[in-house]
Residue frames as a rotation matrix with the C-alpha (Angstrom) as fourth column:
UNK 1
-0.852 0.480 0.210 82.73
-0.276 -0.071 -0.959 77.48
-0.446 -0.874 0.193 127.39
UNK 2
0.327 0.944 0.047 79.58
-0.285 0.146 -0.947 77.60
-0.901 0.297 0.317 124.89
UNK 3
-0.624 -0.776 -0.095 80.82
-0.232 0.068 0.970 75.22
-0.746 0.627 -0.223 121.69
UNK 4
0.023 0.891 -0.454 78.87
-0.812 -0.248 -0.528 75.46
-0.583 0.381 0.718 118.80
UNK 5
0.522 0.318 0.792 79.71
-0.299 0.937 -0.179 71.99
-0.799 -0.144 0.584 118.07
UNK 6
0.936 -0.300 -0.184 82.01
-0.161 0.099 -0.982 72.13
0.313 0.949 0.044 115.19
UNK 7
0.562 -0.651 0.510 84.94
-0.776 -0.202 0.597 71.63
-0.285 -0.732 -0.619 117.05
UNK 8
0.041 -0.247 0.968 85.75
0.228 0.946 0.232 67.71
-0.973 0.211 0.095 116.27
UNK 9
0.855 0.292 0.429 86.04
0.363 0.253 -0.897 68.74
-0.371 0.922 0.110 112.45
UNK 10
0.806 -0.587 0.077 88.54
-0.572 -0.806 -0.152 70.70
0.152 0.078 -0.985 112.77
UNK 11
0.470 -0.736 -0.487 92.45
0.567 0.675 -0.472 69.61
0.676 -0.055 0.735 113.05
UNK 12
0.986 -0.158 0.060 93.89
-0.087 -0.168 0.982 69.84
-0.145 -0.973 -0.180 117.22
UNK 13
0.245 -0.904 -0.350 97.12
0.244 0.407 -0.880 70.66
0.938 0.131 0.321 117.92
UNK 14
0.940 0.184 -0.286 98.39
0.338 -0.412 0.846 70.88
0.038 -0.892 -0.450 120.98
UNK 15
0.577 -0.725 0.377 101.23
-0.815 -0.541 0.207 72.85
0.054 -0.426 -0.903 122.68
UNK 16
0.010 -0.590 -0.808 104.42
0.426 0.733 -0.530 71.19
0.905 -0.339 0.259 123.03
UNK 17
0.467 -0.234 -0.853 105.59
0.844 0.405 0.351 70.60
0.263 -0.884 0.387 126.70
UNK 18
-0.286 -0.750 -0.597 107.61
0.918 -0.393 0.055 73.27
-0.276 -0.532 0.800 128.67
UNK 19
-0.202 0.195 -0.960 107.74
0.181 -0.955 -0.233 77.33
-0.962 -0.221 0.158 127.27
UNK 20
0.170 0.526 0.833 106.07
0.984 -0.144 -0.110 79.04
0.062 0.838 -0.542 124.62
UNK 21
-0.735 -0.317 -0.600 106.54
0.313 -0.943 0.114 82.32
-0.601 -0.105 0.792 123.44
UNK 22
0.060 0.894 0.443 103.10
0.979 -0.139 0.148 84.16
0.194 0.425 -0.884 123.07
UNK 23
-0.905 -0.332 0.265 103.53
0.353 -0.935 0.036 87.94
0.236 0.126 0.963 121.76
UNK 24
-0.714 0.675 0.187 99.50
-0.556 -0.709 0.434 89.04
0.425 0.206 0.881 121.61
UNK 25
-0.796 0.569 0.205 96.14
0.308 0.673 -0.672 88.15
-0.521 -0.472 -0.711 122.48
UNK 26
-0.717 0.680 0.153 92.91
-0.266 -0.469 0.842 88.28
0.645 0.563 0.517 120.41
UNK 27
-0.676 0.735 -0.064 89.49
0.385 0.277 -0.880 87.83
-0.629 -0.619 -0.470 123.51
UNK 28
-0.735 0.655 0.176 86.26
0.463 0.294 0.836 86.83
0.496 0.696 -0.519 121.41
UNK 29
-0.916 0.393 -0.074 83.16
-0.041 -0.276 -0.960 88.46
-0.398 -0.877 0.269 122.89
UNK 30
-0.830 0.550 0.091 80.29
0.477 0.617 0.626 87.34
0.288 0.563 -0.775 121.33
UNK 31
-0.894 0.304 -0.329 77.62
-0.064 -0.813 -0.578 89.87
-0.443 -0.496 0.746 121.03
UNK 32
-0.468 0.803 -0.368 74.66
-0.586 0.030 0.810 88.01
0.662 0.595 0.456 119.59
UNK 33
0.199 0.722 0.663 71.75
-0.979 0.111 0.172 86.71
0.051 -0.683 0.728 121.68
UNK 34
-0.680 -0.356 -0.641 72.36
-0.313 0.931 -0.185 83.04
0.663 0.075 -0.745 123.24
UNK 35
0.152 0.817 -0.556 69.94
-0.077 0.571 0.817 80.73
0.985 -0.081 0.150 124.36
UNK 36
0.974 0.049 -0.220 70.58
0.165 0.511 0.843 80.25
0.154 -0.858 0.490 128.23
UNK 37
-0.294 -0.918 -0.266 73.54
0.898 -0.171 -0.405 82.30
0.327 -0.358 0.874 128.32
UNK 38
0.717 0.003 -0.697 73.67
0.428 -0.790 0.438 85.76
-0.549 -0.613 -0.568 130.36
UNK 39
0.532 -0.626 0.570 75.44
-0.190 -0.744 -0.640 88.92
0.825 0.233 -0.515 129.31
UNK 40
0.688 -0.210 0.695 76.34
-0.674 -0.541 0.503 89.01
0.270 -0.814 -0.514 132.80
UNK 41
0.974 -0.006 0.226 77.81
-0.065 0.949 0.309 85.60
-0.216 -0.316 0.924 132.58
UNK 42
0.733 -0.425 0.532 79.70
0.630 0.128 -0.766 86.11
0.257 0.896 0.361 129.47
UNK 43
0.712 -0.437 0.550 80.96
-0.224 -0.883 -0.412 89.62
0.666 0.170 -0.726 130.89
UNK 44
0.884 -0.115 0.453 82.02
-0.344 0.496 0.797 87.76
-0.316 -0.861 0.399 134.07
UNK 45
0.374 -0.638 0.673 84.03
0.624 0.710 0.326 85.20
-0.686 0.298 0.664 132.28
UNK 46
0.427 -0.465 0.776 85.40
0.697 -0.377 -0.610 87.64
0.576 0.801 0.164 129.57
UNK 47
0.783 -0.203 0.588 86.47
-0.297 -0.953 0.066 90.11
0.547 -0.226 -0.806 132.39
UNK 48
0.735 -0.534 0.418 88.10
-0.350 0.229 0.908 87.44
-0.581 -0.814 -0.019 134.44
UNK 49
0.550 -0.644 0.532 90.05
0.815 0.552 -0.174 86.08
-0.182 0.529 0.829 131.45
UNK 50
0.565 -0.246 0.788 90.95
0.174 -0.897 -0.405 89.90
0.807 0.366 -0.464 130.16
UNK 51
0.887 -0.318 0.334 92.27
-0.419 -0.254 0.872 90.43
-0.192 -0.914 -0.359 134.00
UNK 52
0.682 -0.456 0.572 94.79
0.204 0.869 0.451 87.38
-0.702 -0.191 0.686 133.65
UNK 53
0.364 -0.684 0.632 95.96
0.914 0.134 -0.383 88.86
0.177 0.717 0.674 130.20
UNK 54
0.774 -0.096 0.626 96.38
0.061 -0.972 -0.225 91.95
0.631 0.213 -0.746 131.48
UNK 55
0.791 -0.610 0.046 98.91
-0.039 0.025 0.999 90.65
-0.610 -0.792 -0.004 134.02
UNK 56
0.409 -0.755 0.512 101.46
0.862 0.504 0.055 89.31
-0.300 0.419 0.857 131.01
UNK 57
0.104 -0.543 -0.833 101.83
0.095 -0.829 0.552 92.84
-0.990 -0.137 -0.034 130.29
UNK 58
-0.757 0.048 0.652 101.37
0.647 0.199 0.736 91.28
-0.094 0.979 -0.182 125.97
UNK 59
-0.731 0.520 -0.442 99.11
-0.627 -0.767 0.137 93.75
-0.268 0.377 0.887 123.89
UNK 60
-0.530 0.763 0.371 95.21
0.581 0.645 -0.497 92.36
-0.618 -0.048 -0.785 123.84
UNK 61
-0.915 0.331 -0.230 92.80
-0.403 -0.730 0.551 93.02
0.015 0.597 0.802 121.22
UNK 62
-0.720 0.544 0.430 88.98
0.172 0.741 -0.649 92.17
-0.672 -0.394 -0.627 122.11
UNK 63
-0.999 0.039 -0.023 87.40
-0.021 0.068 0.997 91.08
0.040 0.997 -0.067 118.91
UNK 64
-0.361 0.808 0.466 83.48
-0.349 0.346 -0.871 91.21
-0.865 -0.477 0.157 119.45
UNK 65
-0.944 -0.187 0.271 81.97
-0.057 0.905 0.422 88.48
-0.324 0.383 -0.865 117.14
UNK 66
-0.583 0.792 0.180 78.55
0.812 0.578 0.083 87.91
-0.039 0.194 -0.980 115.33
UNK 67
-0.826 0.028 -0.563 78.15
0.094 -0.978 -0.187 91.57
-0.555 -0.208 0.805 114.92
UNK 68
-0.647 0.733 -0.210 75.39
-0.176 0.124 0.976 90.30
0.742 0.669 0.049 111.60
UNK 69
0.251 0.867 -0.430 72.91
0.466 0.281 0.839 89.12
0.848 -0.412 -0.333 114.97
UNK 70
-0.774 -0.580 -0.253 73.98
0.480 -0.278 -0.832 92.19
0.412 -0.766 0.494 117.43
UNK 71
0.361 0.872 -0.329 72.17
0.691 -0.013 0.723 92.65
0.626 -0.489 -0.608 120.21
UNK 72
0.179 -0.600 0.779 72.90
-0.091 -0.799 -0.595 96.30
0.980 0.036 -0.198 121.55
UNK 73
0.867 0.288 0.407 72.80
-0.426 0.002 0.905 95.62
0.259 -0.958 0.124 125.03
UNK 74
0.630 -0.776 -0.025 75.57
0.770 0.619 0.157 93.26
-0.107 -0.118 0.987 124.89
UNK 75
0.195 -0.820 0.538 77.95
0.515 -0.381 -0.768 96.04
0.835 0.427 0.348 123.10
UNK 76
0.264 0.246 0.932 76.75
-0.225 -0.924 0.308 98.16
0.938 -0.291 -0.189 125.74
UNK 77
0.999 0.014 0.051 77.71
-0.047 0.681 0.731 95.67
-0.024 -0.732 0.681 128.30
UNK 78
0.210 -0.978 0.003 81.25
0.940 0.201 -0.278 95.25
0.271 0.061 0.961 126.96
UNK 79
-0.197 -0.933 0.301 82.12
0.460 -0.359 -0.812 98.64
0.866 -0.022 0.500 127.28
UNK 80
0.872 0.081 0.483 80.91
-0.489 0.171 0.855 98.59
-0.013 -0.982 0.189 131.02
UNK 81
0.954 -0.298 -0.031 83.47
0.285 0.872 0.398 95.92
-0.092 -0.388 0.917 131.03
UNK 82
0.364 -0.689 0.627 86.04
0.583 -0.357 -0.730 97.80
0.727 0.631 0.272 129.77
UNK 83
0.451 0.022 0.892 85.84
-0.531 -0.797 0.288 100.69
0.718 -0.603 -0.348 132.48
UNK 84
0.899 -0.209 -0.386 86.65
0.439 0.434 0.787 98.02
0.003 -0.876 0.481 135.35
UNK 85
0.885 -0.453 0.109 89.05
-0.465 -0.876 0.131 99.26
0.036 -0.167 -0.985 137.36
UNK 86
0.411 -0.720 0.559 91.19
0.138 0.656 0.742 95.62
-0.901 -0.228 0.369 137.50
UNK 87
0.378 -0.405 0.832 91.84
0.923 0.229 -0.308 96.27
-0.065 0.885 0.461 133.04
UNK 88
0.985 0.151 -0.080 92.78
0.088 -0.849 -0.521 99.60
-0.147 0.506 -0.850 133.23
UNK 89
0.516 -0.829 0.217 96.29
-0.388 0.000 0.922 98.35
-0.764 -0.559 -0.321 133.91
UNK 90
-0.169 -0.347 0.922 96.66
0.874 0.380 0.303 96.62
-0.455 0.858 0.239 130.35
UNK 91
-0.728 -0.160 -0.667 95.83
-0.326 -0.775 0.541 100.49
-0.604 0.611 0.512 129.06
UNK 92
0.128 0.952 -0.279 93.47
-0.753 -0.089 -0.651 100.70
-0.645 0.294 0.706 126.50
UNK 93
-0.637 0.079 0.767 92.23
0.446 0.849 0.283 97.60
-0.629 0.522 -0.576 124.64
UNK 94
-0.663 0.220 -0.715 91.25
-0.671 -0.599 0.437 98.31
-0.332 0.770 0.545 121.13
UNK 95
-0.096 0.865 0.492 87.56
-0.209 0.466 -0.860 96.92
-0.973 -0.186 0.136 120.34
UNK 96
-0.942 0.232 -0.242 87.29
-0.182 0.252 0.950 95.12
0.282 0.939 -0.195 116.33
UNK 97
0.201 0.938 0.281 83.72
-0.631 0.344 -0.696 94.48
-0.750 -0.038 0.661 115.65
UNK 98
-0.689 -0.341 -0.639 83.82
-0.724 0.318 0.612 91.51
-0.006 0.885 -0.466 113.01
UNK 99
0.230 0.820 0.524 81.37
-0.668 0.525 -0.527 89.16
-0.707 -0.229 0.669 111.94
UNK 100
-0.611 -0.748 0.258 83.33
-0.283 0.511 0.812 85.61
-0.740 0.423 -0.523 110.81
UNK 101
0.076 0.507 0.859 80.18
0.598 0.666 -0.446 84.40
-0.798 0.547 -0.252 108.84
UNK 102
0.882 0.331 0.337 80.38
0.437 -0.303 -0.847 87.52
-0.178 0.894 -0.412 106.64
UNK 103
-0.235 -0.969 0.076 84.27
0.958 -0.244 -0.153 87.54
0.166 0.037 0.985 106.86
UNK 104
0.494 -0.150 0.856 83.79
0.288 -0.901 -0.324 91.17
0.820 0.406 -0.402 107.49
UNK 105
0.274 -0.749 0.604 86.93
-0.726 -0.573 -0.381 93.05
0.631 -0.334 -0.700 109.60
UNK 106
0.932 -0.300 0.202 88.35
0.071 0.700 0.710 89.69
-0.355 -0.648 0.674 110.99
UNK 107
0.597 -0.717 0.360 91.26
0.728 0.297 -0.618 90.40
0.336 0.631 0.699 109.50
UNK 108
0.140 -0.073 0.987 91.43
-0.243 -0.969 -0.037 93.59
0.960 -0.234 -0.153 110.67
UNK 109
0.902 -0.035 0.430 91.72
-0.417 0.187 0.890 92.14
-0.111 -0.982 0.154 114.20
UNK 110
0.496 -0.831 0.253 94.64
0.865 0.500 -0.053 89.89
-0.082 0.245 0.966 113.29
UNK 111
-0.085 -0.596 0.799 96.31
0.447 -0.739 -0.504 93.37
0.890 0.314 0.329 111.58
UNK 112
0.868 0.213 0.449 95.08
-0.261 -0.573 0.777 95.37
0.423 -0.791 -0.442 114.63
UNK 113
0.903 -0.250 0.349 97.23
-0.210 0.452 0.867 92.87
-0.374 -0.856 0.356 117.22
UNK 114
0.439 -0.739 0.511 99.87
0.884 0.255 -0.392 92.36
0.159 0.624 0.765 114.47
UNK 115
0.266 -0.325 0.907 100.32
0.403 -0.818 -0.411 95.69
0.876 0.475 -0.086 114.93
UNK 116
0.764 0.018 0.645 100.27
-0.584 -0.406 0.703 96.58
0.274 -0.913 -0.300 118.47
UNK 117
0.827 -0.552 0.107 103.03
0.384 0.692 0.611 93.44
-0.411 -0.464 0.784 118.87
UNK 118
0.586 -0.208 0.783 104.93
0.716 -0.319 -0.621 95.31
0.379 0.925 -0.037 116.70
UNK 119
0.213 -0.540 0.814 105.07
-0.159 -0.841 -0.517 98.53
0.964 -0.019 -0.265 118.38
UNK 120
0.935 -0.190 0.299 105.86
-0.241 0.278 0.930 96.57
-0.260 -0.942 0.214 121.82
UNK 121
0.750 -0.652 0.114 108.46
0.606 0.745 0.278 94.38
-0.267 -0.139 0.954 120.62
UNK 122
0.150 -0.569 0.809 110.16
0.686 -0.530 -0.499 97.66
0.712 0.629 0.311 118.92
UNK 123
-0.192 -0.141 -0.971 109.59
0.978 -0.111 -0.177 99.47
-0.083 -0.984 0.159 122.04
UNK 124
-0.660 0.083 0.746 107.19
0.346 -0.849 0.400 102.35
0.667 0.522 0.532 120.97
UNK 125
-0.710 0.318 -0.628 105.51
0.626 -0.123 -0.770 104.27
-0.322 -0.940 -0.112 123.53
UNK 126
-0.903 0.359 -0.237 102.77
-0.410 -0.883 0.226 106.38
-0.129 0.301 0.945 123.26
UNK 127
-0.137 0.985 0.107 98.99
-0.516 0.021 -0.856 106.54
-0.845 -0.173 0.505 122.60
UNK 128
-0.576 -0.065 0.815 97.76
0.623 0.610 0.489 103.83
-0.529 0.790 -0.311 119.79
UNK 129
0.308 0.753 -0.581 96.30
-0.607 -0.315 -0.730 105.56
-0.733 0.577 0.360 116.88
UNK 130
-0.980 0.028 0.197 94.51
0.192 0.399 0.897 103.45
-0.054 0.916 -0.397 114.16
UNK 131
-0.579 0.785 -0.222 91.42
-0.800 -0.599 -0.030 103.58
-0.156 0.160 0.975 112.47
UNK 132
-0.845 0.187 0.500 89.06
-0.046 0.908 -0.417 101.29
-0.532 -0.376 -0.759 113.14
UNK 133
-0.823 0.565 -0.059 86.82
-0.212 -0.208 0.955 100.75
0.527 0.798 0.291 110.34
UNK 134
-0.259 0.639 0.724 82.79
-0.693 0.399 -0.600 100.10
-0.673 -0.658 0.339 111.77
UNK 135
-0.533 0.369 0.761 81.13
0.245 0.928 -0.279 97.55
-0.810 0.038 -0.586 111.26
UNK 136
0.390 0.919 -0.062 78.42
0.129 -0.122 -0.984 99.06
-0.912 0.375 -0.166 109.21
UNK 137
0.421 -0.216 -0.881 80.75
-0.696 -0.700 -0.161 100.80
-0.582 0.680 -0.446 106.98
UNK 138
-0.635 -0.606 0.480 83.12
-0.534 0.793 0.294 96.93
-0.558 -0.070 -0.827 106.78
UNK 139
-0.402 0.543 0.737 79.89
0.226 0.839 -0.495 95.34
-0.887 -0.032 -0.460 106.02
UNK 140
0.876 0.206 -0.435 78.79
-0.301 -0.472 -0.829 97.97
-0.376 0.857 -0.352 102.85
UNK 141
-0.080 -0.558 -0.826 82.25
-0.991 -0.044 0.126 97.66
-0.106 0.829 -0.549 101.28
UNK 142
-0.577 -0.361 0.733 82.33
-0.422 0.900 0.111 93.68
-0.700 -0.246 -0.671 102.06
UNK 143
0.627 0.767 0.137 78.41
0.147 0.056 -0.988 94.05
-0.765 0.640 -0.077 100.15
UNK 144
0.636 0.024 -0.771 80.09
-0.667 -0.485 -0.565 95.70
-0.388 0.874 -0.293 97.13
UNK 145
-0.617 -0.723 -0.312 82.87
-0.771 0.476 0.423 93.23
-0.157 0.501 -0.851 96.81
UNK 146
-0.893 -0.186 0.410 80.67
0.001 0.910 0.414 90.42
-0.450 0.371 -0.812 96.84
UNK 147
0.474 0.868 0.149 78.21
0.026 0.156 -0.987 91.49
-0.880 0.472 0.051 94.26
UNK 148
0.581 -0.439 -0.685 80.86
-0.809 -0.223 -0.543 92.53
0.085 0.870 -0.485 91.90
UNK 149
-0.599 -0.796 -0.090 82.07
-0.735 0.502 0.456 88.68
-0.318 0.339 -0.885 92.29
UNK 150
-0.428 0.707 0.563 78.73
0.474 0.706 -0.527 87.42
-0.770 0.041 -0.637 92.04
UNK 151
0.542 0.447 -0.712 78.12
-0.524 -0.482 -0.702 89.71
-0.657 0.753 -0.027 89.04
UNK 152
-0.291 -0.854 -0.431 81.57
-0.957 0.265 0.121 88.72
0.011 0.447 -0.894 87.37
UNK 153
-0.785 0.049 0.617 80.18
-0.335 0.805 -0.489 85.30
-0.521 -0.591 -0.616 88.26
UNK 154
0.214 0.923 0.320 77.03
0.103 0.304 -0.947 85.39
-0.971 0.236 -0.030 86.71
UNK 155
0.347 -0.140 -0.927 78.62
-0.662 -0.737 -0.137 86.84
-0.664 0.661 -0.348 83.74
UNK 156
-0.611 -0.671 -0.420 80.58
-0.791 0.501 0.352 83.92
-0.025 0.547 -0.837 83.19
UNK 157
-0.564 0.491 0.663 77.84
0.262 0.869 -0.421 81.56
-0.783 -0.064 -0.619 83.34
UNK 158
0.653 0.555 -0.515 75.81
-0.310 -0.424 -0.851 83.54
-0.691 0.716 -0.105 80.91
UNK 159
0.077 -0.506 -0.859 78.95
-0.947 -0.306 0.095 83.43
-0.310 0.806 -0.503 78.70
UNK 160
-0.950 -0.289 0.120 79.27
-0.204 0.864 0.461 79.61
-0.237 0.413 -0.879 78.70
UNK 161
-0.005 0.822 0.569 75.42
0.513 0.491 -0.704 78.76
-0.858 0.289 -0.425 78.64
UNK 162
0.561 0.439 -0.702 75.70
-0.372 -0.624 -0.687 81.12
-0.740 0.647 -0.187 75.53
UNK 163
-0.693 -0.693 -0.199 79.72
-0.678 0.532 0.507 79.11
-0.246 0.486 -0.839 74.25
UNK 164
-0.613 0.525 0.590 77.24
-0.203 0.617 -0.760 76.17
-0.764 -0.586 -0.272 74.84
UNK 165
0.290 0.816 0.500 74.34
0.279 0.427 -0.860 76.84
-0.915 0.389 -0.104 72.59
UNK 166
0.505 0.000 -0.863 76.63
-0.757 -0.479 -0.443 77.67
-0.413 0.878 -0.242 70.09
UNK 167
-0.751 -0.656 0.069 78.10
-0.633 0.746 0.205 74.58
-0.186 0.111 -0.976 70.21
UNK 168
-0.293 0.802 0.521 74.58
0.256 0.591 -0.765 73.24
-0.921 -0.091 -0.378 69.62
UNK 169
0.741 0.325 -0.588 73.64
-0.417 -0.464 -0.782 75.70
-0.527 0.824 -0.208 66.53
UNK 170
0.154 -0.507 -0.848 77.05
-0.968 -0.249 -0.027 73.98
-0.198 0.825 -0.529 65.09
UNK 171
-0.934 -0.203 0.293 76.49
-0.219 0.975 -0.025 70.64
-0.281 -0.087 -0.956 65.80
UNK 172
0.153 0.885 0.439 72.85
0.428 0.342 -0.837 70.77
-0.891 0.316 -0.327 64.14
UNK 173
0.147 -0.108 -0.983 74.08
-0.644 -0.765 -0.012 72.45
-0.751 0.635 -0.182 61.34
UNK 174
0.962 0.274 0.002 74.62
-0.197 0.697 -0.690 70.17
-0.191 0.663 0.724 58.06
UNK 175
-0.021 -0.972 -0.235 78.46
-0.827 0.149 -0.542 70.38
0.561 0.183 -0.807 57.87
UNK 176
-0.482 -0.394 0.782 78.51
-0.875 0.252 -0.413 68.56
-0.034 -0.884 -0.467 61.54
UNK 177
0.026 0.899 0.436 75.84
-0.783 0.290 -0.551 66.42
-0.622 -0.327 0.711 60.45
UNK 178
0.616 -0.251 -0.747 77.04
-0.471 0.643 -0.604 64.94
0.632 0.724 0.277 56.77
UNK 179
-0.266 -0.951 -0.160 80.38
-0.742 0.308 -0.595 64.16
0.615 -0.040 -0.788 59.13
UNK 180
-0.737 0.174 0.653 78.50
-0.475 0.553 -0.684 62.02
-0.480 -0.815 -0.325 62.50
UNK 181
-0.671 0.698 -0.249 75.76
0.333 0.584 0.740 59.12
0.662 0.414 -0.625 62.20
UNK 182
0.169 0.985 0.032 72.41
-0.114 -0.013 0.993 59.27
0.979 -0.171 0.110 63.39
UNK 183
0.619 0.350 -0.703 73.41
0.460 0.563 0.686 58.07
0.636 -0.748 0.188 66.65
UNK 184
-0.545 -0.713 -0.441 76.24
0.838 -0.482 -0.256 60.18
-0.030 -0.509 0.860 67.15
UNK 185
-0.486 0.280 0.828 74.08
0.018 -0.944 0.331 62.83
0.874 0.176 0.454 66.84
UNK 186
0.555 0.794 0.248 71.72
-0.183 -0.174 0.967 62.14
0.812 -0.582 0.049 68.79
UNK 187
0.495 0.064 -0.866 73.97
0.820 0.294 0.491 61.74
0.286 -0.954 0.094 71.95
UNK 188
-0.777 -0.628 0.050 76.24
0.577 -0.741 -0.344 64.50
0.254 -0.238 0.937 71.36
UNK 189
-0.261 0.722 0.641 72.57
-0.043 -0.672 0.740 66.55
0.964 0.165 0.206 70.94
UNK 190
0.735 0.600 -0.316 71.30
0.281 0.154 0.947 64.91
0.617 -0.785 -0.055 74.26
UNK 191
0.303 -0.538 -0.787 74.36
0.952 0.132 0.277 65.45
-0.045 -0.833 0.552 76.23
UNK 192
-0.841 -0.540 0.036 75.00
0.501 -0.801 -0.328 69.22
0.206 -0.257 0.944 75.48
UNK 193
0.049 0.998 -0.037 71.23
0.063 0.034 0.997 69.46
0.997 -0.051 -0.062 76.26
UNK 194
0.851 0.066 -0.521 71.82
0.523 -0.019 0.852 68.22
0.046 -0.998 -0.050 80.17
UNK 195
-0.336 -0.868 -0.366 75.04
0.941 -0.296 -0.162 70.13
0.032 -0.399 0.916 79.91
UNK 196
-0.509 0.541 0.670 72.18
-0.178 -0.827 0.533 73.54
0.842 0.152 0.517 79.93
UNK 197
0.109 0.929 0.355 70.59
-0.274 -0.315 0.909 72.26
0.956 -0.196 0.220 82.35
């Protein structure tokens, strides 16, 4: 409905012809302020689509999106939507909060719906219990992994810019020097020079 234009980069497949076998659904709700979109619009069109999957009778998981630019109203909107009396017939739909720019619990949706096809196709009954991690908490551990790869990261750049200028202290040294000419020096000198910089 609202494409953020990246579409055409991407690689289309379509559906072959005739029946498909589709086990789950994941419904995007998008819970960060858009220009000239309504909540009410969105909730509209996300309630009539949720309705439709709730006829197939297929476990739905409704993933809300852009959680890094949430606007509480919206959340507060979805689970208005939720209550309608046309979804209560799919049973309860489990809510992921995930935000794809900072990868954080998009997976977790996938595992969520991985899981719920699971305990359909196996024919478990009963109330779903999983733990849904929040957002806030998703987004602190997501923080910790990626300083400790951007430490580890920095670490290794220190270590070469340090391999580096020791390769410079031994290539000005007089052994390295009796062995190259004047001119080899000077480029090897100039070129691990722009390799520092």
């Amino acid at each position: 409905m609202f494409a953020s234009g990246l579409e055409h980069e991407f690689q289309q497949t379509l559906l072959p012809d005739g029946r498909i076998v589709i086990d789950g659904f994941i419904c995007v709700f998008d819970v960060s302020d858009v220009a000239q979109r309504p909540t009410a619009k969105q909730a509209e069109y996300v309630t009539c689509i949720l309705a439709q999957l709730a006829k197939t009778k297929k476990p739905i998981v409704l993933a809300t999106t852009k959680n890094d630019e949430l606007v509480r109203s919206y959340a507060a909107e979805l689970e208005h939507l939720l209550s309608r009396k046309e979804l209560r017939s799919a049973g309860p739909i489990p809510i992921v909060e995930t935000s794809a720019h900072m990868n954080v619990n998009v997976e977790q949706a996938f595992m969520t719906l991985a899981h719920l096809v699971e305990r359909a196709s196996s024919g478990v009954s009963g109330k779903f219990r999983q733990r849904f991690v929040p957002y806030s908490e998703a987004l602190r551990v997501r923080q910790e992994v990626l300083d400790g790869a951007t430490a580890a990261y920095n670490n290794l750049i220190n270590y070469q810019v340090y391999a580096i200028n020791q390769r410079i202290s031994l290539f000005t040294d007089g052994t390295v020097q009796a062995v190259c000419s004047s001119y080899q020096q000077s480029n090897m000198l100039n070129h691990l020079r722009q390799l520092i910089h």
